[in-house]
C-alpha positions in Angstrom: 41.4 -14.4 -54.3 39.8 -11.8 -52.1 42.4 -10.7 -48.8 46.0 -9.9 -47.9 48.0 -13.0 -47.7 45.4 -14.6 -50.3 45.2 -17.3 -51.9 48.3 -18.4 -49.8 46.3 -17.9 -46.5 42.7 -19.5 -47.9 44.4 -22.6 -49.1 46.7 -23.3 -45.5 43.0 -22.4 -43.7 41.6 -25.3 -45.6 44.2 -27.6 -44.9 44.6 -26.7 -41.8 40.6 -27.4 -41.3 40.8 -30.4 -43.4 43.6 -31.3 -40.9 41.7 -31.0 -37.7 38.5 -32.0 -38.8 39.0 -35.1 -41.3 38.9 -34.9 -45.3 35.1 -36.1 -45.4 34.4 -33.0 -43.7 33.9 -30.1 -46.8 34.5 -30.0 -50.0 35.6 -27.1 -51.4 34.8 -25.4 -54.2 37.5 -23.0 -54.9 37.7 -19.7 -57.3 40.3 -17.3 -58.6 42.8 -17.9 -61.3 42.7 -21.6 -62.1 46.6 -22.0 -63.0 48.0 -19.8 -59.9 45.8 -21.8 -57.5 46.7 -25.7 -59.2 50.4 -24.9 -58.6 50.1 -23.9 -55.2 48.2 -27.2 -55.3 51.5 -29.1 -54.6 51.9 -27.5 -51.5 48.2 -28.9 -50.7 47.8 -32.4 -51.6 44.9 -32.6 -48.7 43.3 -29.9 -49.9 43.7 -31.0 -53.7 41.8 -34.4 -53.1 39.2 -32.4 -51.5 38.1 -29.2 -53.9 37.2 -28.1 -56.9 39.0 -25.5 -58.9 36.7 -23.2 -61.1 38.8 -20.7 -63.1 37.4 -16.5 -62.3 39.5 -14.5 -64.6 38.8 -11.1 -62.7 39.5 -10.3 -59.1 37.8 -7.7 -56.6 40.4 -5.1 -55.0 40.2 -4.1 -51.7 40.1 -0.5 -52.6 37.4 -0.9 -54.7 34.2 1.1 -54.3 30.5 -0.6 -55.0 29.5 1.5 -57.6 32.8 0.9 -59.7 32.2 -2.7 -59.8 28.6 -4.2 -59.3 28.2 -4.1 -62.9 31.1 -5.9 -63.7 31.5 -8.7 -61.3 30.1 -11.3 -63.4 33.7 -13.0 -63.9 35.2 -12.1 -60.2 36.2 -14.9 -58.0 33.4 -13.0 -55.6 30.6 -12.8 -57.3 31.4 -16.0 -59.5 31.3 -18.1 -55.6 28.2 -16.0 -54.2 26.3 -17.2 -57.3 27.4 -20.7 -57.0 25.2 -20.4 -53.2 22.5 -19.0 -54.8 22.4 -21.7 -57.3 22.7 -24.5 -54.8 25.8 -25.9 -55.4 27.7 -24.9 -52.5 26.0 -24.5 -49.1 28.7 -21.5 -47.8 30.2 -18.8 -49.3 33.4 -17.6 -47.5 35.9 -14.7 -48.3 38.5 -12.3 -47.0 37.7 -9.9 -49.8 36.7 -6.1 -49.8 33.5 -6.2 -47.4 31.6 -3.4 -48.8 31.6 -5.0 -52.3 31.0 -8.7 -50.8 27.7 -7.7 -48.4 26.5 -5.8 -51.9 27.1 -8.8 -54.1 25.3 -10.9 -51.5 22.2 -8.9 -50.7 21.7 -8.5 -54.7 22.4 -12.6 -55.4 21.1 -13.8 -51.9 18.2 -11.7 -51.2 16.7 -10.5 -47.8 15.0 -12.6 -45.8 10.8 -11.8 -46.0 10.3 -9.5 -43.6 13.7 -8.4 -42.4 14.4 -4.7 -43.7 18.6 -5.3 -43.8 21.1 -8.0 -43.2 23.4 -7.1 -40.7 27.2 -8.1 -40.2 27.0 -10.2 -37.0 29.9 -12.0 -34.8 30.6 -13.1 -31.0 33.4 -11.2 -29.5 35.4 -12.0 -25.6 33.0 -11.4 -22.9 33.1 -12.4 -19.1 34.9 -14.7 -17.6 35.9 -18.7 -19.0 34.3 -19.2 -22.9 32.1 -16.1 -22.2 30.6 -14.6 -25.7 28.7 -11.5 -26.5 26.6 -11.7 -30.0 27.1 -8.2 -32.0 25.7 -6.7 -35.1 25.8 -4.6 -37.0 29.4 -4.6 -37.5 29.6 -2.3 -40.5 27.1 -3.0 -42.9 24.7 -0.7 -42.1 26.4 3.1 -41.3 22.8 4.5 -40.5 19.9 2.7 -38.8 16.4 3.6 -38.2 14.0 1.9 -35.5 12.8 -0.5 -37.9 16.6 -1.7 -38.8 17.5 -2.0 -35.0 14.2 -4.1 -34.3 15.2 -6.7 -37.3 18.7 -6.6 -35.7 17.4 -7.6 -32.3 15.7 -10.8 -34.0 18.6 -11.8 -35.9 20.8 -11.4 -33.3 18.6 -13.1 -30.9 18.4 -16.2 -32.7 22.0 -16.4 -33.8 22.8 -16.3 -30.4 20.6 -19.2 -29.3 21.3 -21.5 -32.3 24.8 -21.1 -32.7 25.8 -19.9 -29.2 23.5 -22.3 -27.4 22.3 -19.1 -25.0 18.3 -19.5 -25.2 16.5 -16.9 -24.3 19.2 -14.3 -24.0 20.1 -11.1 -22.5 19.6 -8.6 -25.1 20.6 -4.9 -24.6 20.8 -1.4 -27.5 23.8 -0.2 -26.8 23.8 3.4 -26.0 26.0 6.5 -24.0 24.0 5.8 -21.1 21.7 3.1 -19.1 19.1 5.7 -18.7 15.8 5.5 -20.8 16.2 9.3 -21.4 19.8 8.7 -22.8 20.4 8.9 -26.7 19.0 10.2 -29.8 15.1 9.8 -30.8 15.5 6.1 -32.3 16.8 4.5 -29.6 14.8 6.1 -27.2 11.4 5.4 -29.3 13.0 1.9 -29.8 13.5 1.0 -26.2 10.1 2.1 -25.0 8.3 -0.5 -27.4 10.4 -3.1 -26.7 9.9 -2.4 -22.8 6.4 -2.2 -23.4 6.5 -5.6 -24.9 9.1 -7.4 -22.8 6.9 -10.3 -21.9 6.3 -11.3 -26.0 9.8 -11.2 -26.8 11.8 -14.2 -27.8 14.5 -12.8 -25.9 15.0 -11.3 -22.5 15.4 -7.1 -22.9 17.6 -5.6 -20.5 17.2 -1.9 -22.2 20.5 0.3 -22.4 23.4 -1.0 -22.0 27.0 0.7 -22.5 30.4 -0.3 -23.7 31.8 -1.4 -20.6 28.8 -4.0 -20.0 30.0 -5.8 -23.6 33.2 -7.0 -22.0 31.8 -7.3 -18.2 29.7 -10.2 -19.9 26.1 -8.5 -18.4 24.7 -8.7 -21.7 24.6 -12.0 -24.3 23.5 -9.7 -27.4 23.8 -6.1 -28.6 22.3 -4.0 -30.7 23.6 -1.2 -32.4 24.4 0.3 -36.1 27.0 -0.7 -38.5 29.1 2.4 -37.8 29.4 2.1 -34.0 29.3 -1.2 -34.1 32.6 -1.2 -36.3 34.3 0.9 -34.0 33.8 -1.4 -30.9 34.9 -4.3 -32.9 38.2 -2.9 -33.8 38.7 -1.3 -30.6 38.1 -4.9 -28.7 40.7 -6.1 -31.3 43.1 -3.4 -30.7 42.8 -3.9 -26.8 43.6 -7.8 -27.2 46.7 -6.9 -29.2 47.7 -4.3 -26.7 47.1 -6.6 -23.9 49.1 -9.4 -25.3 52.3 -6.7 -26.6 52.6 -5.3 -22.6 52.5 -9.1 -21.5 55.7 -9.7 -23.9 57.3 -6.4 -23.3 57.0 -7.0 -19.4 58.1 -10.5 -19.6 61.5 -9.4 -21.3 62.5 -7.3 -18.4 62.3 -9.8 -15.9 64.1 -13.0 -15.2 61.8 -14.0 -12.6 58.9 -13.3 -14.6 59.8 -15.5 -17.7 60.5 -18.3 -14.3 56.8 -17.1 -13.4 55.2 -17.5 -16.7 56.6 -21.0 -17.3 54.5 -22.0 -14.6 51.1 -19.7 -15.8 51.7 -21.5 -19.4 47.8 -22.5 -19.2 46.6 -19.6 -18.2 48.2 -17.1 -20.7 47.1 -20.0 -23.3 43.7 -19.8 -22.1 44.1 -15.7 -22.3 45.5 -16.1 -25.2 42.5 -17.8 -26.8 39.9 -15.6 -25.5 41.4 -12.6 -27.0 42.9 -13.3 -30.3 40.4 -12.1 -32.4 41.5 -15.4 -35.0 39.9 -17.5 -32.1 36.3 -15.6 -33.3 37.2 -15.3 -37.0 33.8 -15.1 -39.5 31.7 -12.7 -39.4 28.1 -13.7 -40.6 26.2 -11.5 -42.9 23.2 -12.8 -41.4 20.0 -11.6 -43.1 20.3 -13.5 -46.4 18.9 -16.1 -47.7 22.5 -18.3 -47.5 25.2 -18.2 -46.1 28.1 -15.7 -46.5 31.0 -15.1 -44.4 33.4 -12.5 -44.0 36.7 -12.8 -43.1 39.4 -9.9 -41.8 41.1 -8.5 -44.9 44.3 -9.6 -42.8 43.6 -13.2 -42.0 46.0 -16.0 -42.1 45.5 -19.5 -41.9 44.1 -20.2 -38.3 41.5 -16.9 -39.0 40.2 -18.6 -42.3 40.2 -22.4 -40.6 37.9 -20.9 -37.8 35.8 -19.4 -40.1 35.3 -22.1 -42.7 34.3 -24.1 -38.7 31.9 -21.2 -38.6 30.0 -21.2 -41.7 30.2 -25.6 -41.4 28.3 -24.3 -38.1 26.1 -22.3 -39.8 25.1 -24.8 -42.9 24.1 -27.6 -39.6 21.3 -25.5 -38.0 17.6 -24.4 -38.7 18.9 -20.7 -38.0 17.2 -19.6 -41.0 13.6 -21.3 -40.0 14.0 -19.5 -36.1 14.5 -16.0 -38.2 11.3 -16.5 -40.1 9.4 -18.0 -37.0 10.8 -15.0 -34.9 9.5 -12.1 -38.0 5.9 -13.8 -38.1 5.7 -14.2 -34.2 6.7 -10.4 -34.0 5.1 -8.6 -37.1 2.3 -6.6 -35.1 4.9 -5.1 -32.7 6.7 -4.3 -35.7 4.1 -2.8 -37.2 3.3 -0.7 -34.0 7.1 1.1 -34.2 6.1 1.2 -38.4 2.8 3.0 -37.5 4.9 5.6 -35.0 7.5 6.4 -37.8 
């Protein structure tokens, strides 16, 4: 129930998925206010042979703050389908509903996994040329990070970005103001240093510093970085794709030769069109827990929730979990090297 075009958006996602992919795909189980969501139902009939309807009287707002409602969340459609992962029934939990609340709900139903300090909100944004993707986190779930945070992120993301990316081995970088080891604040500087010092027993390869510009110039294949600037990069890659695809239009408008120009460029602007709409890359992974949540854009309509319900299918196929745990074991003394500096 959770988003702004929900349940309306959530239900065409799933048909839309079911649509592309075949009805054996997923089964759904669905939650929010049983008699709203069986008469929208009729619009559905693919998605009604293929999900479950369990009735949560209560619904999270997106204004909503954490401490208002983690004590009463027991009945939300939120908590009520967080629960049914930690149970076992469902494999994913998905949702376009306030984030805060939802990475709360699923750190204290989910858990941490051993030996990773925080779960971190993680996605793969446009970068370099053709299919190009850069692995990011945090993306907001974590507004302050110490060295300890940054080094679990670099695992996390590490591994996402071989498993689900299929880039083994990859370039990993902490983003920062400047390239230089002497740029940034304490944390990152004491961070890179160790992870210098130890490039050779890294799972991935370190790169050191890298800035914003490197993100989209596709020179780096993860980044590290807290929630709070990570946040701010995400939006601002979104605002630039909208942007970019509101002066193509404008420009096109003015010009008859131009519209004759971009009938013949049809493949390319759908290929630009795909690499930038921040739909195409729709799911953010809160990845960390022990299960699977994803978070969709409050926003999101149909294609957004249809490429993240691919995502978490994505997600639920791959030993991502056992790499994490391998990766925290094979680590733990460097770890506890940047611990003992602290």
């Amino acid at each position: 129930m959770g988003g702004d075009k929900a349940p309306g958006a959530v239900l065409g996602g799933m048909n839309q998925f079911l649509y592309q992919n075949g009805e054996d795909t997923v089964f759904f189980r669905v939650f929010g206010d049983e008699k709203r969501l069986r008469k929208m139902m009729n619009k559905y009939p693919r998605v009604a042979r293929n999900c479950e309807i369990i009735h949560a009287p209560d619904v999270i707002r997106g204004t909503d703050k954490v401490r208002d409602v983690i004590r009463h969340a027991q009945n939300t459609s939120m908590y009520m389908a967080i629960k049914d992962v930690r149970e076992g029934n469902s494999t994913a939990v998905i949702s376009a509903g306030n984030t805060g609340v939802l990475m709360a709900l699923s750190k204290l139903a989910l858990k941490t996994v051993d030996g990773i300090s925080r779960p971190a909100i993680t996605t793969m944004l446009p970068s370099g040329g053709g299919d190009s993707r850069v692995v990011m986190l945090d993306l907001g779930a974590n507004v302050r990070c110490d060295a300890e945070n940054l080094f679990d992120f670099a695992i996390l993301g590490s591994v996402y970005a071989d498993v689900i990316g299929h880039m083994p081995h990859p370039k990993l970088g902490v983003l920062n103001i400047g390239e230089e080891d002497t740029k940034g604040n304490e944390t990152l500087q004491r961070l890179n240093k160790l992870l210098m010092a130890h490039r050779d027993q890294l799972p991935y390869e370190y790169i050191g510093f890298v800035e914003g510009t490197d993100i989209s110039a596709g020179n780096v294949q993860v980044v590290v970085t807290d929630g709070f600037t990570g946040n701010i990069v995400l939006k601002t890659v979104e605002g630039t794709a909208k942007l970019i695809k509101r002066v193509l239009m404008e420009n096109l408008k003015k010009s008859v030769l131009a519209v004759v120009g971009a009938f013949f460029l049809v493949h390319v602007f759908k290929r630009l069109k795909h690499k930038i709409d921040p739909r195409s890359y729709a799911g953010a992974m809160f990845l960390g827990l022990r299960g699977f949540a994803i978070k969709t854009h409050g926003n999101s309509d149909a294609l957004a929730f249809a490429n993240a319900i691919r995502s978490a299918l994505n997600l639920t196929k791959s030993d991502v979990y056992h790499k994490i745990s391998a990766h925290v074991d094979a680590l733990a003394p460097i770890k506890a090297e940047l611990m003992a500096e602290q």
